[in-house]
ZAMARGU-4260 file (C-alpha; in steps of 0.2 Angstrom, whole numbers, plus 5000, padded with zeros to 4 digits):
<rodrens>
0) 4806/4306/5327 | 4798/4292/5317 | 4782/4287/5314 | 4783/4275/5330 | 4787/4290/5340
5) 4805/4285/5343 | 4818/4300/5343 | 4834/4296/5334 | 4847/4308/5341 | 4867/4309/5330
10) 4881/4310/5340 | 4897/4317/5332 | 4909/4313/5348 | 4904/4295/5348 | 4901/4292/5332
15) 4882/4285/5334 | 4864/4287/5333 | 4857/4285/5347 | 4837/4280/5349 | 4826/4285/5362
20) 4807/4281/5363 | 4793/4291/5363 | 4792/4295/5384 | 4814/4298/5382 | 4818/4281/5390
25) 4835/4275/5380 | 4830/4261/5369 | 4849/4259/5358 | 4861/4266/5349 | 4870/4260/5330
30) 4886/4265/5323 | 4904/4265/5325 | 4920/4274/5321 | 4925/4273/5302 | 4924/4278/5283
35) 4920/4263/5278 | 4901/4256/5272 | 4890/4256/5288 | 4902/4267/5299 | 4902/4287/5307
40) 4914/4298/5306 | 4907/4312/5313 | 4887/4312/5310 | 4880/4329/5314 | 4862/4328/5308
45) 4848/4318/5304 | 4831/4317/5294 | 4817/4304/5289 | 4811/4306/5270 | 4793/4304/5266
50) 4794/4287/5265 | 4802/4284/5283 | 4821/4283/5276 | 4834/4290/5288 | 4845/4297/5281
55) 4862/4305/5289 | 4872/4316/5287 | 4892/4310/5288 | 4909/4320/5286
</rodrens>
């Protein structure tokens, strides 16, 4: 959850983080199928740093 109150949720099988907002209505989802700079290939966990940075975790 961020500081807004949005819940970021990964997705492994689609390949995507998916946001929701603070009462669970879908709000949009980033990401796409790759290796490359900016894509998933399998995301299985996510976490916000102190300053607010998500940061995910990608095979």
């Amino acid at each position: 959850m961020d500081n807004s109150g949005r819940v970021f949720v990964s997705d492994e099988h689609v390949n995507r983080i998916t946001i929701f907002d603070g009462e669970g209505a879908y709000r949009y989802h980033w990401g796409r199928p790759g290796t490359e700079d900016g894509e998933l290939n399998g995301p299985s966990g996510i976490a916000f740093d102190s300053q607010g940075i998500l940061w995910v975790v990608d095979s």
